[in-house]
Jmol script that loads the backbone (N, CA, C; Angstrom):
load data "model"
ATOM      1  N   UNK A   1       0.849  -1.206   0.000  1.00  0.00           N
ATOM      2  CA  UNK A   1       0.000   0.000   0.000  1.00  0.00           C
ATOM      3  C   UNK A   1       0.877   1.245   0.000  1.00  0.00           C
ATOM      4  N   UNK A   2       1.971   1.071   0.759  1.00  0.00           N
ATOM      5  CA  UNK A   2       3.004   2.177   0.877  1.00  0.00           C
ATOM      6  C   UNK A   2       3.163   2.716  -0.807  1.00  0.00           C
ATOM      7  N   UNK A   3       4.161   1.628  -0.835  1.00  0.00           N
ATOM      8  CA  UNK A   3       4.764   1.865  -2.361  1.00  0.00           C
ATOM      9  C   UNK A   3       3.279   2.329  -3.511  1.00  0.00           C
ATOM     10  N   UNK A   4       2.304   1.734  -3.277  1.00  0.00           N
ATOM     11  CA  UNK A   4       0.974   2.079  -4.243  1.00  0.00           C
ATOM     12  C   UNK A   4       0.592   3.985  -4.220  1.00  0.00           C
ATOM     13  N   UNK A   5       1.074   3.804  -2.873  1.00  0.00           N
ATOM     14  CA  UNK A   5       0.530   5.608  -2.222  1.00  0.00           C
ATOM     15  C   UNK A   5       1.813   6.452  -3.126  1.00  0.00           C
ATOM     16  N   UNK A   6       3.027   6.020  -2.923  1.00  0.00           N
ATOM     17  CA  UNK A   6       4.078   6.631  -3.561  1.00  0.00           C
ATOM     18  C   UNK A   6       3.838   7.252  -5.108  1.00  0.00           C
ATOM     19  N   UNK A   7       3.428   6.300  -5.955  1.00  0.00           N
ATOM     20  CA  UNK A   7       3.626   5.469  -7.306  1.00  0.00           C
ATOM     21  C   UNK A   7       2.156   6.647  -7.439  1.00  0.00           C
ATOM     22  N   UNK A   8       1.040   6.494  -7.006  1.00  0.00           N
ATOM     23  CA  UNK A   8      -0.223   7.350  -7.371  1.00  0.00           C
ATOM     24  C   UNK A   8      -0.003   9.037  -6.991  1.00  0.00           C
ATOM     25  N   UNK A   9       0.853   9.211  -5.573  1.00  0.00           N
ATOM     26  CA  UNK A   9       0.992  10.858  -5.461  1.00  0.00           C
ATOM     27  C   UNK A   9       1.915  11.186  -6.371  1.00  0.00           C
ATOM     28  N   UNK A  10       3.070  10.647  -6.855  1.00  0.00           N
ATOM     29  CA  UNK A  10       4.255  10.877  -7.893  1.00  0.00           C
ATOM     30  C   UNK A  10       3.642  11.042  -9.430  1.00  0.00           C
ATOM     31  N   UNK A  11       2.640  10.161  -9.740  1.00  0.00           N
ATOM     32  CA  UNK A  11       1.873   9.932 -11.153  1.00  0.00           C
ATOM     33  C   UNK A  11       1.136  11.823 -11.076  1.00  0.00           C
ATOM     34  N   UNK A  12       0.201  11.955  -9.738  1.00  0.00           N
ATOM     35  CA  UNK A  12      -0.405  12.929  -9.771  1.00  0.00           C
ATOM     36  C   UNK A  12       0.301  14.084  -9.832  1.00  0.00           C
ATOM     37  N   UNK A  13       1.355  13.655  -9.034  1.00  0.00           N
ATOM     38  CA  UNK A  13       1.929  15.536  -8.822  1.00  0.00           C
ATOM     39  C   UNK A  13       2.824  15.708 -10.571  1.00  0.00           C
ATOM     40  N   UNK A  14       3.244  14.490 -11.005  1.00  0.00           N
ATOM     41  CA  UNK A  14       3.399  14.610 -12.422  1.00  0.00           C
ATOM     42  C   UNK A  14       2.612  15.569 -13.469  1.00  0.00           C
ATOM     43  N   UNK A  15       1.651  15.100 -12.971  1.00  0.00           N
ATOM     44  CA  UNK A  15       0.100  15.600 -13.994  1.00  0.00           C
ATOM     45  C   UNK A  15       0.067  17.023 -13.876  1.00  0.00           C
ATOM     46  N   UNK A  16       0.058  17.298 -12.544  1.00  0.00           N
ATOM     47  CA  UNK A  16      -0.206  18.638 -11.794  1.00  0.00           C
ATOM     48  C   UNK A  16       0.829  19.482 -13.043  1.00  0.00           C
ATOM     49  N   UNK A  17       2.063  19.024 -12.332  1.00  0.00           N
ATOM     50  CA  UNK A  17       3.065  19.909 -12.683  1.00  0.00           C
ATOM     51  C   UNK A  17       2.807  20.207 -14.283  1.00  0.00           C
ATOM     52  N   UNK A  18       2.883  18.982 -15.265  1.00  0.00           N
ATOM     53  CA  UNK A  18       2.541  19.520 -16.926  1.00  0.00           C
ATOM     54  C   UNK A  18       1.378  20.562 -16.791  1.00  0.00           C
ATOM     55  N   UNK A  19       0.262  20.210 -16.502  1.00  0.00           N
ATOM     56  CA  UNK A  19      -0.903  21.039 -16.007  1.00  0.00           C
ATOM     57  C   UNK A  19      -0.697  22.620 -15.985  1.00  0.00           C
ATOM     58  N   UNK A  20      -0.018  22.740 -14.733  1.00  0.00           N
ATOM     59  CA  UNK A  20       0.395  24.001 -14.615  1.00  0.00           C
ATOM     60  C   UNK A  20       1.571  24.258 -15.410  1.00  0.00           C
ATOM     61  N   UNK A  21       2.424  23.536 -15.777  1.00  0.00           N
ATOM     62  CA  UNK A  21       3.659  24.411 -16.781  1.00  0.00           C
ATOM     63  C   UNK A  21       2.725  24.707 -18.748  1.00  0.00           C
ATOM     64  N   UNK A  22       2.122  23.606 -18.682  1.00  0.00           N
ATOM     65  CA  UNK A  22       0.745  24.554 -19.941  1.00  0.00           C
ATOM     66  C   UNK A  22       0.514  25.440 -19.559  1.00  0.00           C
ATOM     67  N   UNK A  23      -0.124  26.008 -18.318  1.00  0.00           N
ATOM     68  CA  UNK A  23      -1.372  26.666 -18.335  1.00  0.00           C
ATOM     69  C   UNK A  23      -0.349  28.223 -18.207  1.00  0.00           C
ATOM     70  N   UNK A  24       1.179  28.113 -17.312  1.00  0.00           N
ATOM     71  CA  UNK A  24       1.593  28.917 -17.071  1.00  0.00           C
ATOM     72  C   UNK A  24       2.996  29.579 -17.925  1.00  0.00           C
ATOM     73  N   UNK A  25       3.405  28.772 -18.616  1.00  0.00           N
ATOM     74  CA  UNK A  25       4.114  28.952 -19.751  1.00  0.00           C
ATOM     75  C   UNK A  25       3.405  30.108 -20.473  1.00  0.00           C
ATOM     76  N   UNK A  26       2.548  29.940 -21.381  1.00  0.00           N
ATOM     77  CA  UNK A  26       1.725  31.036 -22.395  1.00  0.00           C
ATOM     78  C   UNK A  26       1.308  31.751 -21.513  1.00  0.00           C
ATOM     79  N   UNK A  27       1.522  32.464 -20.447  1.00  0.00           N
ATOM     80  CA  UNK A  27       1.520  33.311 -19.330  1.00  0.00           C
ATOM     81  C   UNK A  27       2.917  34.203 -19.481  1.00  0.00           C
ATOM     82  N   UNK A  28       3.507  33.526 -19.379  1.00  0.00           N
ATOM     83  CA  UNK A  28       5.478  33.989 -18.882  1.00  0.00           C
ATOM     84  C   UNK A  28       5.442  34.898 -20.370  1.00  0.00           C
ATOM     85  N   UNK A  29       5.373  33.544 -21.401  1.00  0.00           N
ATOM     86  CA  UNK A  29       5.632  34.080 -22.689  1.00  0.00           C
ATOM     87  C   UNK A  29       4.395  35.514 -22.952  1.00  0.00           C
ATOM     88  N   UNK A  30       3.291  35.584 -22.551  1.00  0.00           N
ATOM     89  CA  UNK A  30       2.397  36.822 -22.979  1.00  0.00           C
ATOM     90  C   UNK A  30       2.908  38.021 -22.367  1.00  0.00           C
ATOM     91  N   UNK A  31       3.722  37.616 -20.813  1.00  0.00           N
ATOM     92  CA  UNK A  31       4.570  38.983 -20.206  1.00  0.00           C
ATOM     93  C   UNK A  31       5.302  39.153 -20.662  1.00  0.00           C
ATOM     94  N   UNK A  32       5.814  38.214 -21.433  1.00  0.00           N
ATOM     95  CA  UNK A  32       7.949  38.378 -22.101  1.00  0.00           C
ATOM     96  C   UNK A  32       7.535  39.224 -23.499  1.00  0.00           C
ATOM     97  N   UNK A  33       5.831  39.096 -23.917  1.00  0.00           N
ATOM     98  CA  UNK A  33       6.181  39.793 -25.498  1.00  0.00           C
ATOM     99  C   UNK A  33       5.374  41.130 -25.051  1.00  0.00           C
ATOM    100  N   UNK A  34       4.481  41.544 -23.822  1.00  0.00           N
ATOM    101  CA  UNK A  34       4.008  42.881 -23.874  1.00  0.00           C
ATOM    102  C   UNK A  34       5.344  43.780 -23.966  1.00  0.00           C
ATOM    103  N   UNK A  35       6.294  43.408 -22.770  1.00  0.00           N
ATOM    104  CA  UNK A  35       7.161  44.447 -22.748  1.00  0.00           C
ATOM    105  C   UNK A  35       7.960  44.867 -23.951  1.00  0.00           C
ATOM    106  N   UNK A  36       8.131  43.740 -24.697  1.00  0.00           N
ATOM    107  CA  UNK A  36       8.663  43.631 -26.230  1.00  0.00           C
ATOM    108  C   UNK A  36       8.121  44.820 -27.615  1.00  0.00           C
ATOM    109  N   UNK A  37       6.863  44.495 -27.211  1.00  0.00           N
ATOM    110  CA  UNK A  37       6.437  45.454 -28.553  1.00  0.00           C
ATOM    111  C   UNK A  37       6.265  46.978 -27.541  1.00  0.00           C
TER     112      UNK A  37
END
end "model"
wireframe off; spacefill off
backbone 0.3
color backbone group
């Protein structure tokens, strides 16, 4: 059960993280091009 708990929070916080580096990437990049133009 240990190792099962490991293996499912590691899978999730995986998810999380792509999740948020989508959602927050085209974020970074929309601040990096206002100051630009």
């Amino acid at each position: 059960m240990a190792r099962a708990n490991i293996d499912v929070g590691s899978i999730i916080g995986v998810v999380v993280i792509l999740i948020v580096g989508t959602a927050v990437l085209p974020i970074i990049m929309d601040k990096g091009r206002i100051p630009a133009h």
